[in-house]
VOGU-3710 file (C-alpha; in Angstrom, 3 decimals, decimal comma):
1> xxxxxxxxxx> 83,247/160,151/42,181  83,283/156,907/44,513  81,167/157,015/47,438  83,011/157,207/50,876  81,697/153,700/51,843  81,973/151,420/48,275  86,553/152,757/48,885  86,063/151,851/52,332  84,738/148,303/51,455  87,380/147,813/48,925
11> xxxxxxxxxx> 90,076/148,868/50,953  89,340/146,885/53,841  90,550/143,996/52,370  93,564/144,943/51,282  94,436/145,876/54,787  93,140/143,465/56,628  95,388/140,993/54,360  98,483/142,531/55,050  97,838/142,690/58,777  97,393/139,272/58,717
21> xxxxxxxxxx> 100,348/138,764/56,588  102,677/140,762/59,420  100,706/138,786/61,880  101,966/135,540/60,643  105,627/136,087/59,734  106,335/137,483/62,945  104,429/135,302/65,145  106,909/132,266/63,144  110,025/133,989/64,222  109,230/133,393/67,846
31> xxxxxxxxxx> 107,553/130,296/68,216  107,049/126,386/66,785  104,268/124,512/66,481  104,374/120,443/66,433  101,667/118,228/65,928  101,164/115,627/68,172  101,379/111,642/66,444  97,848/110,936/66,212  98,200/107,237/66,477  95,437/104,804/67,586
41> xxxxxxxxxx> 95,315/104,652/71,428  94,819/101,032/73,324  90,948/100,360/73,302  89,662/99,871/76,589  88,069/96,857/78,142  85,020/96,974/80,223  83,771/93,453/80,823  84,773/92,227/84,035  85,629/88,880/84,209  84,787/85,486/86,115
51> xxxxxxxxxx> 86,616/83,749/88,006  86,212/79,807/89,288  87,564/78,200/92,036  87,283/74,416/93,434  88,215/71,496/95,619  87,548/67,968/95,996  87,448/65,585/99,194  86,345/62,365/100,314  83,387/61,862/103,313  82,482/58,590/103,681
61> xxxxxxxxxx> 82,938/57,073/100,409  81,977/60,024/98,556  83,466/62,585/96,598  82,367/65,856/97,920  83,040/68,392/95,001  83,211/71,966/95,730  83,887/75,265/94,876  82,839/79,380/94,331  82,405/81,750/91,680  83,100/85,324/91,530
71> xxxxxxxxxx> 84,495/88,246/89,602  87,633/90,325/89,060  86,251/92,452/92,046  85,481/89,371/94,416  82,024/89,618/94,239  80,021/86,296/94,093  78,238/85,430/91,386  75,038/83,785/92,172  72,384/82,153/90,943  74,824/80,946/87,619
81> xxxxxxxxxx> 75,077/77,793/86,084  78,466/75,813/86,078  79,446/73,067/84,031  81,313/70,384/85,395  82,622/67,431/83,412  84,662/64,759/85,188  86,554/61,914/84,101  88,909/59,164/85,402  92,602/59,570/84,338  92,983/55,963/83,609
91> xxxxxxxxxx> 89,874/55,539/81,872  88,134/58,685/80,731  84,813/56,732/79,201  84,769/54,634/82,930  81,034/53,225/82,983  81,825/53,642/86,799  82,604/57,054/86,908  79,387/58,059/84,391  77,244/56,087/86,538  78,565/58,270/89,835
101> xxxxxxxxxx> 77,588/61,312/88,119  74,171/60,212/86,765  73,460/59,617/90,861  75,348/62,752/91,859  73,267/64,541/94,357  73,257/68,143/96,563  75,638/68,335/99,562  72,287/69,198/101,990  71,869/66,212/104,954  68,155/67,566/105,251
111> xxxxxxxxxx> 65,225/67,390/102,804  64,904/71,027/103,609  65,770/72,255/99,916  63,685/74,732/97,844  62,801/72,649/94,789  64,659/74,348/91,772  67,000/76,341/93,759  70,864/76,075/93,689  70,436/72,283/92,686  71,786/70,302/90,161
121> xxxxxxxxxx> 70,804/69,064/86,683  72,417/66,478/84,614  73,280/66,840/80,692  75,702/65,362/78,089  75,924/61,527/76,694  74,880/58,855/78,721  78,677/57,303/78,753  80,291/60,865/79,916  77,526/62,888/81,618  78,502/66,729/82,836
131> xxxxxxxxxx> 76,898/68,098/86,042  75,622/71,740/85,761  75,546/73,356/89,770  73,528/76,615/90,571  75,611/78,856/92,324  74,035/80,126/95,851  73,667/83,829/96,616  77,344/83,582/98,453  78,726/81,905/94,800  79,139/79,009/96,166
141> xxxxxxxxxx> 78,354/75,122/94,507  78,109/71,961/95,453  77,271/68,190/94,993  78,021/64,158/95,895  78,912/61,605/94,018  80,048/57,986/94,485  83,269/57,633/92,011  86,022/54,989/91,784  88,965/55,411/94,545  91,159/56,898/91,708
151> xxxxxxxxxx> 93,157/60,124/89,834  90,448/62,208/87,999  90,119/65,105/86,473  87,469/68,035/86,439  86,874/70,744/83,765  84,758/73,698/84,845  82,779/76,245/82,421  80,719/79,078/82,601  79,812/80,994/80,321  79,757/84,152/81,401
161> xxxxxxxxxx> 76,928/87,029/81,843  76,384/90,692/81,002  79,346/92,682/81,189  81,188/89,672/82,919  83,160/87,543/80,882  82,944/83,190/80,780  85,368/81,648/83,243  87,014/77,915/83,039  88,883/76,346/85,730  90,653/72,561/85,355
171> xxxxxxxxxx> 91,166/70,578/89,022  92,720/67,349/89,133  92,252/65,198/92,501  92,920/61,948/93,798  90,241/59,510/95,608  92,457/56,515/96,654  94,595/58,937/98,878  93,312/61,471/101,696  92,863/65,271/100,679  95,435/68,105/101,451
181> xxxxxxxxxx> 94,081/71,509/102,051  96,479/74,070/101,282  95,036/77,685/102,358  97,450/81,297/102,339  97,078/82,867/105,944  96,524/85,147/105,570  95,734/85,793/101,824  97,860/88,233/100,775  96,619/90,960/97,930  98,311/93,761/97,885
191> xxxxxxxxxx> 102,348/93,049/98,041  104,991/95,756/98,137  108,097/95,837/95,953  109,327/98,497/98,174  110,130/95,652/100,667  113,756/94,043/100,628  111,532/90,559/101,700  108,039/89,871/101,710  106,854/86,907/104,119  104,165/84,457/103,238
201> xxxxxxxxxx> 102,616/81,993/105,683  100,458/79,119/104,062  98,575/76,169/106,410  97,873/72,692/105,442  95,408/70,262/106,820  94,244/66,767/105,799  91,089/66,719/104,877  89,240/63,058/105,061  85,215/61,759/105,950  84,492/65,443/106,742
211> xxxxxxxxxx> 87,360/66,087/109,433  90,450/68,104/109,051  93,602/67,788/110,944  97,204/69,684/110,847  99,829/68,394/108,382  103,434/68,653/109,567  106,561/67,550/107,859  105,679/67,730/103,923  107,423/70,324/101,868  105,319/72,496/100,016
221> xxxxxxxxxx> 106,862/74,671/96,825  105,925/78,621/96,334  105,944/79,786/92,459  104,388/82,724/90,692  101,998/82,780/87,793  104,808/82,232/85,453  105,734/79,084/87,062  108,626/80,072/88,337  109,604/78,931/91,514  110,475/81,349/94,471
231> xxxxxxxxxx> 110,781/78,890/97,547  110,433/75,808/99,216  109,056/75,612/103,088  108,365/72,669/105,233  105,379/72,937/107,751  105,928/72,703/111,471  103,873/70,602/114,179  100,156/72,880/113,468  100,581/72,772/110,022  102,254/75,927/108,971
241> xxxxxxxxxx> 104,589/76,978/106,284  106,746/79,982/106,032  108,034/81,469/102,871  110,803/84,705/102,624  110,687/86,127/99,209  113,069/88,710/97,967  111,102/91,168/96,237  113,579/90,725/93,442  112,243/87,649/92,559  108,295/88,848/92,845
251> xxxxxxxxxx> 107,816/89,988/89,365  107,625/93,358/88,028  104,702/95,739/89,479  101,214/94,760/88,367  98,580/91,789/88,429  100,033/88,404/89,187  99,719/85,085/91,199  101,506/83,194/93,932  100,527/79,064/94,003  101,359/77,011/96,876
261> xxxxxxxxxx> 101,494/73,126/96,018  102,663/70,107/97,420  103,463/67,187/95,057  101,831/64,112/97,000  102,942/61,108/98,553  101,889/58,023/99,828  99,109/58,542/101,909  98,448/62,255/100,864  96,897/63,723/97,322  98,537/66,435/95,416
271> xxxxxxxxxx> 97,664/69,898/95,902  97,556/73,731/94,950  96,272/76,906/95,761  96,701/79,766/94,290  96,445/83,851/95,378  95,523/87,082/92,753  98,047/89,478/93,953  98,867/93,188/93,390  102,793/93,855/93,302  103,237/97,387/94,107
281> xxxxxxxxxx> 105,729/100,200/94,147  106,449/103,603/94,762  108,304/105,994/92,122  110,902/108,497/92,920  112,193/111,265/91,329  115,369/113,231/90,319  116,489/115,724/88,155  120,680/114,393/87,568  121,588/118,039/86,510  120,215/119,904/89,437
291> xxxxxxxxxx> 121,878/117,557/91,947  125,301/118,029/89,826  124,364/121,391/89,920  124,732/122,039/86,047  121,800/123,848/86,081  121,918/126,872/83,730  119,859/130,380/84,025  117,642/130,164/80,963  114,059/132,148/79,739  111,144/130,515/80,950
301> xxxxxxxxxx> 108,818/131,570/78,502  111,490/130,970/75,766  110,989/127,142/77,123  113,524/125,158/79,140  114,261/121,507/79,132  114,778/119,567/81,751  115,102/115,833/82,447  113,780/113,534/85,181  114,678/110,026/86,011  112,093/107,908/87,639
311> xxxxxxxxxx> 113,503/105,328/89,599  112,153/102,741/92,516  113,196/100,098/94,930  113,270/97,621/91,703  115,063/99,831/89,739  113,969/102,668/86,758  109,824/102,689/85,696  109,125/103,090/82,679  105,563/103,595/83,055  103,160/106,963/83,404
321> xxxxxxxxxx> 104,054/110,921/83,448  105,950/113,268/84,854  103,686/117,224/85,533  105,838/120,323/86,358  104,228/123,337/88,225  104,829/126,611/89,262  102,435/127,482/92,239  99,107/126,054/90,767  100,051/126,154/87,031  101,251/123,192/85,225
331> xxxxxxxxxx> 104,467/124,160/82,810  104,766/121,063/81,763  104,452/117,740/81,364  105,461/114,536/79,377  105,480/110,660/79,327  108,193/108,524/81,327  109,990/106,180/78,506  112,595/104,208/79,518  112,618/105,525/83,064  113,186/109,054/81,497
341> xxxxxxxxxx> 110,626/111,810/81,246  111,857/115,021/79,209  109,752/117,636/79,908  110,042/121,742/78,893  108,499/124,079/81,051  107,303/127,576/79,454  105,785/130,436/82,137  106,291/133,396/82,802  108,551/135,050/85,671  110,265/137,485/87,681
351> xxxxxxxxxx> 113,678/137,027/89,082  116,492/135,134/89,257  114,860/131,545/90,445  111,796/129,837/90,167  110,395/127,115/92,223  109,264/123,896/90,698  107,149/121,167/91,924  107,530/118,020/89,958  104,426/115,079/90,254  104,735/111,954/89,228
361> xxxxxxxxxx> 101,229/110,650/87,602  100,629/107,020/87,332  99,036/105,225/84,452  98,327/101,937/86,610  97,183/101,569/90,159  100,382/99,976/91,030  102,663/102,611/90,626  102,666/105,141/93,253  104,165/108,528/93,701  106,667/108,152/96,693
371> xxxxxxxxxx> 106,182/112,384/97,016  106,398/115,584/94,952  109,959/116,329/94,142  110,784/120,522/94,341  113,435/122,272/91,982  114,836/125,397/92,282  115,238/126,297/89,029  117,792/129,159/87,857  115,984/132,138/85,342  116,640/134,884/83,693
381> xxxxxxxxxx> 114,688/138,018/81,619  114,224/137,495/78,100  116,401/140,324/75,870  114,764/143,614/74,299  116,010/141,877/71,060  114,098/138,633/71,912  110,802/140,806/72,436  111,102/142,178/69,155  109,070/139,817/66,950  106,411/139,643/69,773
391> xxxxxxxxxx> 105,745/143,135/70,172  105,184/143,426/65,982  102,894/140,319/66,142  101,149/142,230/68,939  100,909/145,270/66,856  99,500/142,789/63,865  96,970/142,078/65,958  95,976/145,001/67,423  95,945/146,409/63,283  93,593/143,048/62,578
401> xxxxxxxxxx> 90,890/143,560/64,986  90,647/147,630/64,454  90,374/146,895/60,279  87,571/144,385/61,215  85,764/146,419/63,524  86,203/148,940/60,941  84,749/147,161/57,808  82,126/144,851/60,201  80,429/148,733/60,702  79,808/149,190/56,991
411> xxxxxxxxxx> 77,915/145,612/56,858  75,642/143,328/58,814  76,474/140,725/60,743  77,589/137,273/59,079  74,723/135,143/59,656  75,791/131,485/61,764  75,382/129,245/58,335  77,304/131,481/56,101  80,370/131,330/58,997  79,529/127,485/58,715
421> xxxxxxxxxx> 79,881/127,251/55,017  83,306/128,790/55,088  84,686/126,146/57,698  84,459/128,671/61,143  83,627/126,269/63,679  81,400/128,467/65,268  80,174/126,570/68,989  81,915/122,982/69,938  78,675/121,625/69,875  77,115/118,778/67,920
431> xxxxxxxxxx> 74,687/120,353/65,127  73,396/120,160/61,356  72,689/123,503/59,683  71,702/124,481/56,261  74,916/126,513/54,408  72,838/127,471/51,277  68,815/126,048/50,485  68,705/124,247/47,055  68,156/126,414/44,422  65,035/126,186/41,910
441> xxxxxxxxxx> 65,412/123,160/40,545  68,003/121,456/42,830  67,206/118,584/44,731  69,207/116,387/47,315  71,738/117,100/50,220  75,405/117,684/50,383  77,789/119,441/52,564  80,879/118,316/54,636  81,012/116,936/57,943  83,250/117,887/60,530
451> xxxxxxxxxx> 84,970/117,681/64,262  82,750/119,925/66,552  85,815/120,826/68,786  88,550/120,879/66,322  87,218/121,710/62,990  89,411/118,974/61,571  87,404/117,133/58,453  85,590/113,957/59,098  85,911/110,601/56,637  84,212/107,675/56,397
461> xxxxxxxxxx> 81,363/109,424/58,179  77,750/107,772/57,589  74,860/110,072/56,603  71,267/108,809/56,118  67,794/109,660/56,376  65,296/107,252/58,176  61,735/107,064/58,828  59,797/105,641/62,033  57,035/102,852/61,171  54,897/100,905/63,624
471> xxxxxxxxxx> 58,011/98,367/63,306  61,200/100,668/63,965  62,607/102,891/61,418  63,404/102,823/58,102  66,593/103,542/56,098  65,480/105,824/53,015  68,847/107,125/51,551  72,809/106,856/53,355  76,025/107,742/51,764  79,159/108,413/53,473
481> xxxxxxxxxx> 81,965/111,290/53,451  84,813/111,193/51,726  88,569/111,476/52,696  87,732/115,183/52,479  84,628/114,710/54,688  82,647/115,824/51,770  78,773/113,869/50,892  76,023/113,893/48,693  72,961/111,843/47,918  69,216/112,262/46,882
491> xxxxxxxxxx> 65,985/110,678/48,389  63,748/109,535/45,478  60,378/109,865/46,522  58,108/112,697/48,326  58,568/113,696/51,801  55,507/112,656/53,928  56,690/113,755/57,187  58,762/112,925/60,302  61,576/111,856/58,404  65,340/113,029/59,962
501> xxxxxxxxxx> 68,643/113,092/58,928  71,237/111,246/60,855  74,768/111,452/61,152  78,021/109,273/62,853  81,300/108,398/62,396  83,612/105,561/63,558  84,853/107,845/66,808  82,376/110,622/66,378  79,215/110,250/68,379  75,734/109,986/66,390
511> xxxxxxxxxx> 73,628/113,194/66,270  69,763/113,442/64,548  67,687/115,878/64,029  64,406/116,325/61,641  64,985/116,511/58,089  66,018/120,147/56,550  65,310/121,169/53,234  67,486/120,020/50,498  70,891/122,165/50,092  74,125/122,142/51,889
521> xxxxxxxxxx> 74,405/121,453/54,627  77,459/121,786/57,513  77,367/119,082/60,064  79,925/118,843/63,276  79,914/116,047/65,370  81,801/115,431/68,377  84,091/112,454/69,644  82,698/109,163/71,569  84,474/110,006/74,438  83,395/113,763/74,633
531> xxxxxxxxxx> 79,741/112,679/74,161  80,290/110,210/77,439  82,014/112,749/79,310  79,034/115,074/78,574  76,708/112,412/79,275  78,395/112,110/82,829  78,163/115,587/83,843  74,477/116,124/82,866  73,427/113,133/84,867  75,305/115,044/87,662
541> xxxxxxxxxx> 73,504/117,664/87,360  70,526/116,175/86,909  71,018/113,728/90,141  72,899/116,270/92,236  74,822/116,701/95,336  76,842/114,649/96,158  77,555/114,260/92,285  77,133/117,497/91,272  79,725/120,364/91,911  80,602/123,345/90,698
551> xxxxxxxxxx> 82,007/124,497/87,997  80,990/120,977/86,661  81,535/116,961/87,859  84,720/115,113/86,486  84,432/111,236/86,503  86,976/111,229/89,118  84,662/113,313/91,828  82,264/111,249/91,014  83,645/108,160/91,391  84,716/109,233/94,926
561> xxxxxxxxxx> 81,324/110,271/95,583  79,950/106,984/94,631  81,262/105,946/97,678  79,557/102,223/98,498  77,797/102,468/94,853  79,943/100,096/92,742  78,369/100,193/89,817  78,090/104,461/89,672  81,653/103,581/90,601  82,797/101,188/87,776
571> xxxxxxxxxx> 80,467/103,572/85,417  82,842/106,552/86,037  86,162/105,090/85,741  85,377/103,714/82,175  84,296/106,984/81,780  87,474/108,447/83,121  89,712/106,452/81,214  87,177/106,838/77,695  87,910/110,822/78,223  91,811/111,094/79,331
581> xxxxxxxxxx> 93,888/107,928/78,307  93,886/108,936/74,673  92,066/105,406/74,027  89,941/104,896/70,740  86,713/105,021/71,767  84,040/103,331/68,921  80,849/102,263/69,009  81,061/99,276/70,775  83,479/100,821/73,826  80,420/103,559/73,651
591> xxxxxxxxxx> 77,690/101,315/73,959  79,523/99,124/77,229  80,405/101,836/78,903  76,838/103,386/78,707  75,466/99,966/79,729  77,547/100,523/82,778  75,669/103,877/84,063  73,259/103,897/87,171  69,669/103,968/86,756  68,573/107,251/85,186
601> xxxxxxxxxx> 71,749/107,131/83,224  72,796/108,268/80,180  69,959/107,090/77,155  71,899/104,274/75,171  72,744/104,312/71,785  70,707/103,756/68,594  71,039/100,558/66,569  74,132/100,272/64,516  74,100/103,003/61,043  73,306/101,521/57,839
611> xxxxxxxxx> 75,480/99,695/55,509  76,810/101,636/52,841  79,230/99,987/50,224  80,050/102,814/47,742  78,834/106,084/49,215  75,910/106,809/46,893  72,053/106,701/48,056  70,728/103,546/49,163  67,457/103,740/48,900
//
């Protein structure tokens, strides 16, 4: 006779198969999966940048040579070192000229100067000599020098400091003719597209021995940072020029330039000056069929398509994404291509109409939403026959779960490694765990490594053991997964202690931990840009209020809560963008955007992993 519990055993299986069989080709009847294009995403760039500006004048004799450094933000940068090199058109190896810049000097009248403080130093060859400037703590530089009354030209370098990348800057200016100063007022940074016309005012004043003075009747020419010109604009009796631009002929939305410049004449140099603008829109929406009224009554959760056109005063964007919601649910959502965003919203109703809100969501801060757009859209019940293959799954599942807790009674529970070892992702948390201990005589690790979140197998993974000394650590042994995330390797030697196993991938974050015994082992790592947006909310937490709220910080409350605090500021929008634009995030994106958190940050990554050239131990 069998015992009651050995048939109940060996019929649980059976069962629970063939609900699961049920389960699955009834649950296909009724819905369709896709997989998303996992393509690379655009890496993001953290380093601000520099940028130079300068001028050159004449006072009594001299050249008086100018200028400012800041970055993309407008902040000065002070207490830098510029490189200024400076040669006459005619004759760029002048003895003259190299002779002015071996006696260039500080623009101070008073022997009130800080020795070694925002001064000047001279370098290069004796026949060309360059003038390195300290910039002051507004970013500004600048220094005398006695040069021939001639057309020269200046080339301006710095090289650039953490997290702020080099700028260079060329200016060419004549001596033998007085100085035009051509300034925007005011400076415009922000223009709209939504405008028919934009107006721009510029002034321009001779500058000569110190003085300046209004400069009427010269024509001065507008362009863009292509080149292209938009205008031409005379100034009146103070010195003024007015420019009407068609926002037509702006540019498209985004980060551009306008550059005044006058061309010179006989007693006046040529000149330029140039603006960083913003060209800004707002976006619109429609839905063509609902204002046709072709609108059809269809089954929400069935799925229904719709399409929106995004349009704007310039004509369609083709640029960010277009949510749908019902009350405080999102439906649906998709990307705007070609000023067309085809979205299918799935929820469930009662009715004959449902009421959708459509956002736009921009992917650049010049795009704006010009307002939520509302649909009524037309619904209908879903058929008994429809239901059909949902209320078997249902009843598939319902059989699943009662044979389980049926056959989990007759045995213990399934301890955490053994779920491991048969590829249940069991917490989405980073961890190493031992599957199985080495049996007598087995030595070495081996195991698979995995996506904490996703359970997806990791490649190309790097897995090595290391040892601290009085020096650093050691590498001991490194291999790396395979295509089907699988490793092995020994450590020859004893174990003395204190020795741990570490683990990282490309895009997966690193994790270590002390050194299990050998046997196989399951290891789950999680993405770069999950471990920074982790690393953002504990340091919420750990900081608090105003960071901290509930049911846990995003990088965009805390970014708002930064207020004043640019660099908590900066720290969270890299973070933003690491966790939501679908960006690869590696080690080196990792490591910047890390170096961007506020004191008491997040701790900053370990040195780079080991080389390993053909995934066997390196000992």
């Amino acid at each position: 006779m069998t015992p009651i519990g050995s048939g109940r055993r060996h019929a649980a299986p059976f069962v629970r198969f063939f609900a699961f069989l049920l389960f699955l080709g009834t649950a296909l009847t009724g819905v369709t999966w896709q997989r998303a294009a996992g393509a690379d995403g655009v890496r993001i760039h953290v380093h601000g940048s520099g940028r130079l500006t300068a001028h050159a004048a004449r006072d009594q004799g001299d050249l008086v040579f100018s200028g400012s450094l800041v970055d993309d933000a407008g902040e000065p940068l002070p207490n830098e070192q510029v490189q200024i090199q400076i040669s006459r058109e005619s004759d760029p190896h002048d003895p003259a000229v190299a002779e002015g810049l071996r006696a260039a000097r500080g623009c101070e009248r008073t022997a009130e100067r800080t020795p070694g403080t925002h001064g000047i130093r001279l370098g290069g060859p004796t026949d060309s000599p360059d003038v390195t400037v300290v910039t002051d703590e507004g970013g500004r530089f600048c220094f005398r020098a006695k040069l021939p009354q001639d057309r020269h030209r200046a080339h301006l370098a710095w090289k650039g400091a953490k997290l702020v990348e080099g700028a260079n800057a060329e200016l060419s200016f004549d001596l033998s003719r007085e100085a035009l100063v051509l300034r925007f007022d005011p400076k415009p940074h922000l223009v709209s597209l939504d405008l028919p016309q934009n107006v721009f005012e510029v002034s321009a004043q001779v500058e000569d021995n110190g003085a300046l003075r209004a400069k009427s009747g010269i024509d001065l020419t507008l362009a863009n940072e292509l080149g292209e010109k938009l205008g031409v604009s005379a100034t009146d009796a103070t010195g003024r020029a007015r420019f009407t631009i068609d926002a037509t002929k702006l540019g498209p939305p985004g980060l551009g330039e306008l550059r005044v410049s006058f061309a010179g004449d006989t007693p006046t140099a040529f000149a330029t000056e140039a603006a960083d603008i913003e060209r800004r829109v707002n976006v619109s929406m429609h839905v063509p069929t609902a204002e046709r009224g072709e609108l059809t009554p269809r089954v929400p959760d069935d799925g229904i398509p719709i399409v929106v056109e995004t349009t704007s005063a310039i004509g369609p964007i083709s640029s960010g994404a277009v949510e749908a919601r019902v009350g405080d649910v999102v439906v649906g959502a998709a990307p705007v291509e070609r000023g067309v965003a085809r979205l299918v919203l799935t929820f469930a109703a009662q009715g004959n109409e449902a009421l959708v809100r459509l956002k736009y969501v921009p992917s650049a801060p010049w795009f704006a939403s010009a307002g939520d757009a509302t649909l009524r859209l037309p619904i209908r019940a879903q058929s008994i026959v429809a239901k059909a293959p949902l209320f078997l799954a249902g009843l598939a599942v319902l059989a699943f779960f009662l044979v389980g807790r049926v056959a989990s009674k007759s045995g213990k529970p399934t301890p955490r490694a053994e779920r491991a070892r048969e590829g249940e992702i069991v917490e989405a948390k980073p961890h190493i765990e031992v599957v199985r201990a080495a049996a007598r005589g087995e030595t070495g690790w081996r195991g698979k490594v995995v996506d904490a979140h996703e359970g997806f197998v990791v490649p190309n993974a790097t897995i090595w053991i290391e040892r601290g000394t009085f020096e650093g650590t050691t590498t001991l042994a490194s291999t790396m997964s395979n295509a089907e995330g699988a490793f092995e390797f020994q450590l020859d030697g004893p174990h003395v202690g204190g020795e741990r196993i570490v683990a990282e991938a490309p895009l997966h974050a690193r994790l270590t931990q002390g050194l299990p015994a050998p046997g196989e082992l399951a290891i789950a790592l999680v993405l770069r840009r999950r471990a920074l947006l982790a690393r953002l909310v504990a340091w919420a937490k750990r900081v608090g209020p105003p960071f901290d709220i509930r049911p846990e910080a995003t990088p965009g409350h805390v970014k708002q809560a930064a207020s004043d605090d640019l660099q908590t500021a900066r720290w969270a929008e890299a973070v933003e963008r690491a966790a939501y634009a679908g960006s690869t995030i590696d080690a080196a994106t990792e490591a910047e955007i890390d170096a961007l958190a506020p004191q008491k940050g997040p701790p900053k990554p370990a040195a780079p992993a080991p080389q390993t050239t053909d995934g066997q131990d390196d000992d």
